[in-house]
C-alpha atoms as an extended CHARMM CRD file, in Angstrom:
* protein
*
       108  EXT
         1         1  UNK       CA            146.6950000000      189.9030000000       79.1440000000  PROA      1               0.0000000000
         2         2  UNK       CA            143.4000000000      188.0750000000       78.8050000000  PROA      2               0.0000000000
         3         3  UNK       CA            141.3370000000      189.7030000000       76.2870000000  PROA      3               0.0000000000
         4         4  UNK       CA            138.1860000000      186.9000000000       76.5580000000  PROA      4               0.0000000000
         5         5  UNK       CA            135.1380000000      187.3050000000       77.4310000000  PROA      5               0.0000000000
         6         6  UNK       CA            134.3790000000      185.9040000000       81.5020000000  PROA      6               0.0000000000
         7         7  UNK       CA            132.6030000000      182.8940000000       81.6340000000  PROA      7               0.0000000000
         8         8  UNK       CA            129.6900000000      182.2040000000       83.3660000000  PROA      8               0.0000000000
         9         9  UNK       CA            129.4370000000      178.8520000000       85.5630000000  PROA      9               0.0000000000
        10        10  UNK       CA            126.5070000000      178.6740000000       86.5010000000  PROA      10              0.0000000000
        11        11  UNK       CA            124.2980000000      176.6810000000       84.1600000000  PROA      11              0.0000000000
        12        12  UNK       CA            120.6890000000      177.2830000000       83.2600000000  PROA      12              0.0000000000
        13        13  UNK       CA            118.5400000000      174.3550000000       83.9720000000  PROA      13              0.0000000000
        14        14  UNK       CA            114.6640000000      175.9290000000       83.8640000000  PROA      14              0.0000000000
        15        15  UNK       CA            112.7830000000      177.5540000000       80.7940000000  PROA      15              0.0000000000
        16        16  UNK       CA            111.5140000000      180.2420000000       83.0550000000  PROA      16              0.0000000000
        17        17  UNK       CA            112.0210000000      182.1380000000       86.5650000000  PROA      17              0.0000000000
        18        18  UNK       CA            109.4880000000      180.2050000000       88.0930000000  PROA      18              0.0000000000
        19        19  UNK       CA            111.1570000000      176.1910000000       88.2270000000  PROA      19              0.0000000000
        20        20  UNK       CA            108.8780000000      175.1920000000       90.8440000000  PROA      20              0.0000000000
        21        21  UNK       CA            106.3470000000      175.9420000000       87.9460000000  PROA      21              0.0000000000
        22        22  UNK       CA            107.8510000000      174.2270000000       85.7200000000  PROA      22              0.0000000000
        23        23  UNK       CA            108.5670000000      170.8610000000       87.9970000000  PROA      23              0.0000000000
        24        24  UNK       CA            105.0910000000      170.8860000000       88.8080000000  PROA      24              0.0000000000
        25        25  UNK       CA            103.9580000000      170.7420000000       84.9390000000  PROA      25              0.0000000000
        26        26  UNK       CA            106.3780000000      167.9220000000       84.4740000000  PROA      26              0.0000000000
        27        27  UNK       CA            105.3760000000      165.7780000000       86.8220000000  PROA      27              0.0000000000
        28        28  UNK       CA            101.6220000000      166.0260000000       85.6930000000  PROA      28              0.0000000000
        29        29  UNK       CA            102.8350000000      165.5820000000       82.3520000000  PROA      29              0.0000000000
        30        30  UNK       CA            104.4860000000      162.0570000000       83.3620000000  PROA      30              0.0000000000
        31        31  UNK       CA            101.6000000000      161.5120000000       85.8820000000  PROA      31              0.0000000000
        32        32  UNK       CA             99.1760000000      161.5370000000       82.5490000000  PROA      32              0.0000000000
        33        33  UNK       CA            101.4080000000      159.8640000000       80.1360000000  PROA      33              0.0000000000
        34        34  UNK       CA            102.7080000000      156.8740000000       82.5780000000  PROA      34              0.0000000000
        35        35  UNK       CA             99.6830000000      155.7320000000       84.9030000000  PROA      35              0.0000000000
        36        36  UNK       CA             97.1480000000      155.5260000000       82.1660000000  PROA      36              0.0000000000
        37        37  UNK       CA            100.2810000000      152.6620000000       79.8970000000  PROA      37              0.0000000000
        38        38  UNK       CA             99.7300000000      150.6400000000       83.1450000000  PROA      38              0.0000000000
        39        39  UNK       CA             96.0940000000      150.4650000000       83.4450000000  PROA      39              0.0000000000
        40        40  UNK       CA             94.1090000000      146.8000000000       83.2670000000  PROA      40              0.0000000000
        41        41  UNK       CA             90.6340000000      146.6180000000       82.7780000000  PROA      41              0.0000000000
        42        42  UNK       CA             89.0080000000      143.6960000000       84.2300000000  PROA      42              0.0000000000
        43        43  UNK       CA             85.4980000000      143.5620000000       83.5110000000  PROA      43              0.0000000000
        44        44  UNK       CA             83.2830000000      146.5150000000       84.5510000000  PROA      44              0.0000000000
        45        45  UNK       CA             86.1930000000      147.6500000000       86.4360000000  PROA      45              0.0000000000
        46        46  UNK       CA             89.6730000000      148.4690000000       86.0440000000  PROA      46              0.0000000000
        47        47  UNK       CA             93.3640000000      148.8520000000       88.1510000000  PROA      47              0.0000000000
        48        48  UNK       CA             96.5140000000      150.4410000000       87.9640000000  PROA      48              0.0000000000
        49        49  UNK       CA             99.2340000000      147.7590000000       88.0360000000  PROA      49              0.0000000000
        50        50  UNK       CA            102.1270000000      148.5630000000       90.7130000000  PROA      50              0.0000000000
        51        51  UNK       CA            104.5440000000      150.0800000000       88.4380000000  PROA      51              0.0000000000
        52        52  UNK       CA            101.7250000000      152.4960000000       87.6410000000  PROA      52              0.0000000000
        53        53  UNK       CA            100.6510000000      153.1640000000       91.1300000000  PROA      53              0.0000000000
        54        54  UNK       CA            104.7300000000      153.7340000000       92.2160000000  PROA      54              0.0000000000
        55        55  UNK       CA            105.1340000000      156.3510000000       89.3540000000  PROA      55              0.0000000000
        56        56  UNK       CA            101.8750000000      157.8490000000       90.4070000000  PROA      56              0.0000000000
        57        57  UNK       CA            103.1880000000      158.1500000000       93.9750000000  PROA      57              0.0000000000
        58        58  UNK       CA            106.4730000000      159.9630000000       92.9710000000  PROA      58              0.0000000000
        59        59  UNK       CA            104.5910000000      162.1180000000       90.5020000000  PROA      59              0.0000000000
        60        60  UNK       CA            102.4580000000      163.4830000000       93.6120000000  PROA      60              0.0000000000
        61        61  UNK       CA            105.5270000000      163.5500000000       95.9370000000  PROA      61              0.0000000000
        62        62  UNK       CA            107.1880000000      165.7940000000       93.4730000000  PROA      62              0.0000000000
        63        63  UNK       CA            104.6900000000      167.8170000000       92.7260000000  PROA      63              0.0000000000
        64        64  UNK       CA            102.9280000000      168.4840000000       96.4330000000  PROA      64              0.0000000000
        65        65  UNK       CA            107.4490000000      169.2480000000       97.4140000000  PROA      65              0.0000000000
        66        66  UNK       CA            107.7140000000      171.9270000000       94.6150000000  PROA      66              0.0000000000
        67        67  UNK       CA            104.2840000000      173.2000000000       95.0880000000  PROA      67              0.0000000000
        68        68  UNK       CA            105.1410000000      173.6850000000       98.9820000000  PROA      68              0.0000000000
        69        69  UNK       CA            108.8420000000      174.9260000000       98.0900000000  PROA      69              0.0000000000
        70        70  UNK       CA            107.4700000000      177.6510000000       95.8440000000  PROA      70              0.0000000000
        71        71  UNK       CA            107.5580000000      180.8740000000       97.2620000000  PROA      71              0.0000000000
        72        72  UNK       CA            104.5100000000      183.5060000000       98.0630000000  PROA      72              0.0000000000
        73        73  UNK       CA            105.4300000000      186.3390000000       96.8900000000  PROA      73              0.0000000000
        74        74  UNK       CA            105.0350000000      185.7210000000       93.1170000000  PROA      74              0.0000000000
        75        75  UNK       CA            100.7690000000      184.7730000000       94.3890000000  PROA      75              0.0000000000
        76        76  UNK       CA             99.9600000000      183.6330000000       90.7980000000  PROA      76              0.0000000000
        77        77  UNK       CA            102.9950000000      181.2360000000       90.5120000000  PROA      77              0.0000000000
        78        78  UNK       CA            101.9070000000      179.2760000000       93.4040000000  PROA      78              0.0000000000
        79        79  UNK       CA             98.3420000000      179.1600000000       92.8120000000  PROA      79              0.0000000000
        80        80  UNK       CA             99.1220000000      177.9450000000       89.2740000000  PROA      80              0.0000000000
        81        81  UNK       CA            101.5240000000      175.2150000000       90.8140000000  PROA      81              0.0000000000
        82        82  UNK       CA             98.7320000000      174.2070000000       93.1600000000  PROA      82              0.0000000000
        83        83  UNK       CA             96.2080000000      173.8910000000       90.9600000000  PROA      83              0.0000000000
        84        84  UNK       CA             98.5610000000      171.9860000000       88.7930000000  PROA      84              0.0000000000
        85        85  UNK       CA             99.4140000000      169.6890000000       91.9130000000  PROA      85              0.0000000000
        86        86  UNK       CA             95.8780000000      168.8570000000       92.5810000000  PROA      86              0.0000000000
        87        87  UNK       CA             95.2290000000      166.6820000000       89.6990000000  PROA      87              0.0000000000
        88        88  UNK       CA             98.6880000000      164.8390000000       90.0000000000  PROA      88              0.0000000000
        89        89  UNK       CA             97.7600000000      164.3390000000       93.9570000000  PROA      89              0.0000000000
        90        90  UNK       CA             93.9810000000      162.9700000000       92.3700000000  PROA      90              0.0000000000
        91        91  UNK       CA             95.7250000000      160.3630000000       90.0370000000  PROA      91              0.0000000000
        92        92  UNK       CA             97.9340000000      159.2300000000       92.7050000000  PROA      92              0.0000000000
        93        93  UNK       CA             95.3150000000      158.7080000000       95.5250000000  PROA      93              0.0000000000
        94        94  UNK       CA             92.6310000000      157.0190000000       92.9320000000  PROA      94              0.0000000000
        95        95  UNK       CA             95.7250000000      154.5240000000       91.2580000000  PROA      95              0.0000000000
        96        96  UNK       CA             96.0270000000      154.0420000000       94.7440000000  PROA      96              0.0000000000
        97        97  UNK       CA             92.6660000000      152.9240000000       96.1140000000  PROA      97              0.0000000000
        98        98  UNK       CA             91.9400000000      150.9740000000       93.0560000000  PROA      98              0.0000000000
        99        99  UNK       CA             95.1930000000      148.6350000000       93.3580000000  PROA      99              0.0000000000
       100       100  UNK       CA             94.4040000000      148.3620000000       96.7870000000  PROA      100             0.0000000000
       101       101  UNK       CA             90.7210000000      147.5670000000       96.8180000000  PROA      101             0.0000000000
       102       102  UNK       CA             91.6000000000      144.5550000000       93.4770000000  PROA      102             0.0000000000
       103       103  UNK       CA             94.6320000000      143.2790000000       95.6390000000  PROA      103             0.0000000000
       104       104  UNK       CA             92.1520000000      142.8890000000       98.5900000000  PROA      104             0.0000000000
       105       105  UNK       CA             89.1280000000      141.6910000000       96.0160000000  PROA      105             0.0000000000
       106       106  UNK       CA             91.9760000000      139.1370000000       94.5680000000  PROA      106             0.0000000000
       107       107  UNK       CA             92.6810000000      138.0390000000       98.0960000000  PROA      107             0.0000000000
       108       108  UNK       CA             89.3530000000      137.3100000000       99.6630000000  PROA      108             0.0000000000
């Protein structure tokens, strides 16, 4: 007769109830410890090099899917993940526009 206790299999893998929360905070965390380590100023200006922009882009991807996979009925949780989205999505689109625009300065 088996006296122990029953195991659970199912592991825990988020802090809280709300993971789509949680994904969103970690991808603006990497979002503002990443792009900035990649940044070149050049003169008056600055750019993002390409590794910078890419992380940028998957930052914003990852935060824009769990902010749009989040449920409604908890309101708060998913206006907290889309105000946390927005600045990712910002930092994304400006790295963006500012490799672009010294690629096509470079260029010309």
């Amino acid at each position: 007769m088996n006296t122990s206790q029953p195991r659970s299999h199912a592991k825990r893998l988020f802090l809280t109830r709300y993971p789509h929360v949680e994904v969103t905070v970690f991808a603006l965390g990497v979002a503002l410890l990443l792009v900035p380590a990649f940044e070149v100023p050049v003169g008056a200006q600055s750019y993002v090099q390409l590794p910078g922009v890419l992380i940028s882009i998957l930052c914003a991807g990852l935060a824009s899917v769990s902010f749009l996979s989040c449920p409604r009925t908890p309101l708060w949780a998913k206006l907290v993940a889309l105000v946390l989205a927005l600045p990712t999505l910002y930092l994304a689109v400006d790295a963006v526009l500012r490799y672009a625009l010294y690629v096509l300065k470079v260029r010309i």
